[in-house]
C-alpha positions, 0 to 999 in steps of 0.5 A, a space after each residue: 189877280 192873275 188870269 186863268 184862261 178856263 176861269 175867267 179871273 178866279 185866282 187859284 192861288 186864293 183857292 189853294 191857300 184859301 178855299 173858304 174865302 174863295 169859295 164865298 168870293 165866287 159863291 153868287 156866280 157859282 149859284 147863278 150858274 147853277 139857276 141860270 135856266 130855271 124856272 120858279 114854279 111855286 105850285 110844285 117842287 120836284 128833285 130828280 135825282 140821277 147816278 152812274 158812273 160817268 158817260 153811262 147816259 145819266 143826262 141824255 136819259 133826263 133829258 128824253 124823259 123830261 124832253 123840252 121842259 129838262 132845260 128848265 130845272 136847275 142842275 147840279 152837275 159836279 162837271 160843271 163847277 170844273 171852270 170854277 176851280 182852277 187846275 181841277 182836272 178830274 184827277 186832282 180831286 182829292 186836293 179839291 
């Protein structure tokens, strides 16, 4: 498997031909990135649900709302799974 430097070893030739296995290959680090600083609170479920177009102050404004506890939540931030996809670039997305 050839290594991508913004990837670690995901191989994006596996991820062009295929994306299901790849996909499912990477499932748990793609999950455990996602709840990497999350707190389980069983006593309560929230779901703050954000949209703007990009760089209009979505995050800043979670984050100034919820202050401290915002770093607790498990965010689901498409720019964020970018590094799981080798040769996203935003502009490519359509193939992705």
């Amino acid at each position: 498997m050839k290594k991508n430097t913004t990837t670690g070893n995901r191989d994006d030739g596996a991820l062009r031909y295929d994306p299901l296995n790849y996909v499912a290959k990477f499932k748990d680090e793609l999950i455990a990135s996602i709840f990497k600083y999350a707190q389980q609170n069983a006593d309560e479920k929230v779901a703050i649900f954000t949209a703007g177009t990009p760089g209009s102050g979505k995050t800043e404004g979670v984050t100034s709302s919820f202050g401290d506890v915002a770093g607790t939540f498990a965010k689901l931030d498409p720019d964020d799974f970018r590094s799981f996809f080798p040769g996203y670039d935003g502009e490519n997305a359509a193939e992705f």
